[in-house]
One Martini backbone bead per residue (centre of mass of N, CA, C, O) as a GRO file, in nm:
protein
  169
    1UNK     BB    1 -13.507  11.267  -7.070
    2UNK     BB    2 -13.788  11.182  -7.166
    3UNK     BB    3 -13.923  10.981  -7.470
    4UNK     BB    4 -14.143  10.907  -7.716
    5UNK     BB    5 -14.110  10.646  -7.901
    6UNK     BB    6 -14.251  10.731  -8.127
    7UNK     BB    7 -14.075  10.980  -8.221
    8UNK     BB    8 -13.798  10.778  -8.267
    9UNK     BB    9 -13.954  10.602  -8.474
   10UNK     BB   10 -13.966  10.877  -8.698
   11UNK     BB   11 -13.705  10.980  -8.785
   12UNK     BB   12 -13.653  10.817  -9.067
   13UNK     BB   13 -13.867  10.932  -9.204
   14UNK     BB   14 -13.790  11.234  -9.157
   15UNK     BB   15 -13.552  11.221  -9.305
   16UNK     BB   16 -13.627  11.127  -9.555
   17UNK     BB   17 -13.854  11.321  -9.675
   18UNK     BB   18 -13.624  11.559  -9.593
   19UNK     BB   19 -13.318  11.547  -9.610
   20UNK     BB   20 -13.231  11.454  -9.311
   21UNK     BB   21 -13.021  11.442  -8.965
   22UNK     BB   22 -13.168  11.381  -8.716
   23UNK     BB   23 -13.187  11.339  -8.351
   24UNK     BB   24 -13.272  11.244  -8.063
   25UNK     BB   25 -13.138  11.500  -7.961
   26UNK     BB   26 -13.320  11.687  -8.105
   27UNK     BB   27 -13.580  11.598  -7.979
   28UNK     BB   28 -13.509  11.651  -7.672
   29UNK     BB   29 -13.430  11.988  -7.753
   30UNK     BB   30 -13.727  12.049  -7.815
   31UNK     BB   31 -13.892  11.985  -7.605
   32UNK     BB   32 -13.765  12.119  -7.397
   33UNK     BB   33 -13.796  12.402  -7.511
   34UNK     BB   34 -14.136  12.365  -7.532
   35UNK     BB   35 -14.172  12.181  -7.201
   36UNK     BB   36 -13.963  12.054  -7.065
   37UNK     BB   37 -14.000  11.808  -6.778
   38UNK     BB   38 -14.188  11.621  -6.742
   39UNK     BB   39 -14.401  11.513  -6.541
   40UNK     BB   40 -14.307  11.203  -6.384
   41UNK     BB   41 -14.121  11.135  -6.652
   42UNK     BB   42 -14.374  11.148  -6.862
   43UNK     BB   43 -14.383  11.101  -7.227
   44UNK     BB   44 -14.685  11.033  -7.383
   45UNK     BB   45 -14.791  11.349  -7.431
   46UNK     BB   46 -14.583  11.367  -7.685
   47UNK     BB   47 -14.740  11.223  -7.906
   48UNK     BB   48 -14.963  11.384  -8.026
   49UNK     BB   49 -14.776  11.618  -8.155
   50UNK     BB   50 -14.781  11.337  -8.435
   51UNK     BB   51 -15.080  11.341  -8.480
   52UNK     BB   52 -15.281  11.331  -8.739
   53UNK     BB   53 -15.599  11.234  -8.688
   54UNK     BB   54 -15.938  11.149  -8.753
   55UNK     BB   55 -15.863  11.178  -9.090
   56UNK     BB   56 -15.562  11.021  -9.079
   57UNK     BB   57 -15.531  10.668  -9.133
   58UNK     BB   58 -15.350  10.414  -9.218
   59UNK     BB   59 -15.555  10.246  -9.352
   60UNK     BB   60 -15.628  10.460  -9.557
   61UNK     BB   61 -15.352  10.668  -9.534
   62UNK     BB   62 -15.036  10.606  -9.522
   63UNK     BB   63 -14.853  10.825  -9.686
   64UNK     BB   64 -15.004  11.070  -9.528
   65UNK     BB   65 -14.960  11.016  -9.266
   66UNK     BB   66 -14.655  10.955  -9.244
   67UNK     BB   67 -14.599  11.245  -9.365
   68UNK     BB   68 -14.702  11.368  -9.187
   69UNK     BB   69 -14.574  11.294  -8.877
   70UNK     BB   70 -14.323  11.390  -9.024
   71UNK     BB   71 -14.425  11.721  -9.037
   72UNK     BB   72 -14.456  11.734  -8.695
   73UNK     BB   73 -14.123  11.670  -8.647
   74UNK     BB   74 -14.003  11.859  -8.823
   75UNK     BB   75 -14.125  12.125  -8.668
   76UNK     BB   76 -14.062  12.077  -8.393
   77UNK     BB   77 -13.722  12.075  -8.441
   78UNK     BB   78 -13.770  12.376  -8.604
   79UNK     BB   79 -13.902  12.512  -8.346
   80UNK     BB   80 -14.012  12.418  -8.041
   81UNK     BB   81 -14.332  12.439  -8.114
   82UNK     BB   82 -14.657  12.354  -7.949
   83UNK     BB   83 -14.908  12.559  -8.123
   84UNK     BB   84 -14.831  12.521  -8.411
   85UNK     BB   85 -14.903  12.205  -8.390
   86UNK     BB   86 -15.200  12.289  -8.286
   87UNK     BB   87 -15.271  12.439  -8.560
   88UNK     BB   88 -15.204  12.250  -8.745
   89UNK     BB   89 -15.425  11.991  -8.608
   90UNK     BB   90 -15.688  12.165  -8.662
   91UNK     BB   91 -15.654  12.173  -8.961
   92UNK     BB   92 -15.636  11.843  -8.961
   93UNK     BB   93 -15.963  11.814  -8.878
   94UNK     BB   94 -16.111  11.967  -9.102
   95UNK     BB   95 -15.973  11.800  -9.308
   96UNK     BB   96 -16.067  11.646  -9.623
   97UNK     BB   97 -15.906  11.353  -9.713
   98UNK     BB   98 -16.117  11.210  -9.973
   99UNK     BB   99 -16.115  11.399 -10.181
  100UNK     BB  100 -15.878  11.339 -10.308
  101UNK     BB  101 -15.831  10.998 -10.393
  102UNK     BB  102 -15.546  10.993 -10.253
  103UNK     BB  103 -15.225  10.842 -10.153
  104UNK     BB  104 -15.099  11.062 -10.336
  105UNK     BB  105 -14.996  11.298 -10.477
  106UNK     BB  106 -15.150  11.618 -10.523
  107UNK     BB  107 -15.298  11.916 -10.697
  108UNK     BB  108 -15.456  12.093 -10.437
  109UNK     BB  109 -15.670  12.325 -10.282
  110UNK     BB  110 -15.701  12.353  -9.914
  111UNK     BB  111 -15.432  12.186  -9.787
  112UNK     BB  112 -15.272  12.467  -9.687
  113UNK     BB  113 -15.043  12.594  -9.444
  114UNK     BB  114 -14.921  12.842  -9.229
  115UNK     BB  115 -14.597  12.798  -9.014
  116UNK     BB  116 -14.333  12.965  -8.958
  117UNK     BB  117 -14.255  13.012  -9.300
  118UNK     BB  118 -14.422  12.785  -9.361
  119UNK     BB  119 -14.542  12.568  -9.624
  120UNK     BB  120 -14.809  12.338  -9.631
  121UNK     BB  121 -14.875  12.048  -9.814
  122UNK     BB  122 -15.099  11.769  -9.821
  123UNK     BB  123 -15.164  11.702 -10.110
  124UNK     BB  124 -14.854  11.725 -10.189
  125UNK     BB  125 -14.636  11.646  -9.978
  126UNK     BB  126 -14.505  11.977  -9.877
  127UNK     BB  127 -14.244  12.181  -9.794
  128UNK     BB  128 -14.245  12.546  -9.785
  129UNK     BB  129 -14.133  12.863  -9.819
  130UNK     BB  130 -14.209  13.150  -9.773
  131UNK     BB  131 -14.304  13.407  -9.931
  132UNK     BB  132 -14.117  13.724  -9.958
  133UNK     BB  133 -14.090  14.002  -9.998
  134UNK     BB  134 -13.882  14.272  -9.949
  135UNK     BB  135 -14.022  14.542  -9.961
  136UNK     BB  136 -14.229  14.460  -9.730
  137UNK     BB  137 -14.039  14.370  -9.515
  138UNK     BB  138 -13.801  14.639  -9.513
  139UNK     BB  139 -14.024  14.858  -9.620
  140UNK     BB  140 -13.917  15.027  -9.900
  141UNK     BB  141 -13.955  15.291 -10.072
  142UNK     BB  142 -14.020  15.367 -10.370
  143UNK     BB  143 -13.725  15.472 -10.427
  144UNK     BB  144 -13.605  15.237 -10.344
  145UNK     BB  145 -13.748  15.041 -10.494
  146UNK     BB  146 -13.649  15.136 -10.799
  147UNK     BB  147 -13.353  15.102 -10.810
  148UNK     BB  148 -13.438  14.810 -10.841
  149UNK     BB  149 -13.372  14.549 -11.049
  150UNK     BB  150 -13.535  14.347 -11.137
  151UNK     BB  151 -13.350  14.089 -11.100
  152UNK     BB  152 -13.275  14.188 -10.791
  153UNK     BB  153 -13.555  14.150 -10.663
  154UNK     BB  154 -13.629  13.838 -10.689
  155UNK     BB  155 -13.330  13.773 -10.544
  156UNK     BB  156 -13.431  13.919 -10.260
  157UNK     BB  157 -13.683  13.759 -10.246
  158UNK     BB  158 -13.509  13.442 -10.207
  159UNK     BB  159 -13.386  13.580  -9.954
  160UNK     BB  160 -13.562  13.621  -9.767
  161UNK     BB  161 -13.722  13.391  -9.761
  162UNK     BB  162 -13.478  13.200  -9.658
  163UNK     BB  163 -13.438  13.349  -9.418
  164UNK     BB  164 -13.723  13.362  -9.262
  165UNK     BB  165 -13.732  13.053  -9.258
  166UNK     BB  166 -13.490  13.002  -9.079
  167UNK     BB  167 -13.595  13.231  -8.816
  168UNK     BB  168 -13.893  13.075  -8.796
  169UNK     BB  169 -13.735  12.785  -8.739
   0.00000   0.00000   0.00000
């Protein structure tokens, strides 16, 4: 199965941002789960993708736009879902990235998307896992509930979190 050569480019980014260590091969079966076998073997459209979008341009923002294109491979190869990309990428659209004022890390609200679990925080230029409540995930009823203690429900909450994250991803 061919890969768009740009997305192969982008690995050792996505390894560093992450501290992962995926492979072409990962990025090959991830594609190939979320696209099938590219028709007439071209696999040009695969770029698309990993677009930052015409608001991210390196010539503007080098830092944060490969940031994101690497947040874009990281969550393609983590998902396998091509809708979810493209979910990102329309919010990255709409998104005012001047008013930053900045391409290096800053901490602004209205910059962050929820997409499978992650939230993405193009601002922060960081992925975490979404908080999850275990209470309202379990369903638990105010009985079940009372009986945990504060601090063992913290660390439910940070096990549902992690797991959902997981299973999500």
């Amino acid at each position: 199965m061919c890969v768009a050569q740009g997305l192969l480019d982008l690995l050792p980014a996505t390894n560093s941002a992450f501290n992962t260590n995926f492979t072409a091969q990962d990025v090959v079966t991830s594609l190939f789960d979320a696209m099938g076998v590219p028709p007439d073997n071209n696999c040009a459209h695969q770029a698309i993708l990993v677009d930052a979008g015409s608001k991210l341009r390196v010539g503007s923002f080098p830092v944060r736009t490969s940031w994101t294109r690497s947040a874009l491979l990281w969550h393609l190869i983590q998902t396998a879902d091509t809708s979810t990309i493209s979910y990102i990428r329309a919010f990255l659209e709409k998104a005012d990235f001047t008013a930053l004022g900045s391409d290096s890390v800053i901490e602004k609200s209205g910059y962050q998307i929820t997409s499978s679990g992650f939230v993405f925080d193009f601002a922060n230029m960081a992925i975490r896992i979404e908080n999850v409540s275990w209470k309202d995930d379990a369903q638990a009823s105010n009985d079940e509930a009372s009986k945990v203690k504060d601090t063992l429900s913290v660390a439910l909450d940070r096990m549902y979190s992690n797991a959902l994250g997981e299973l999500r991803g």
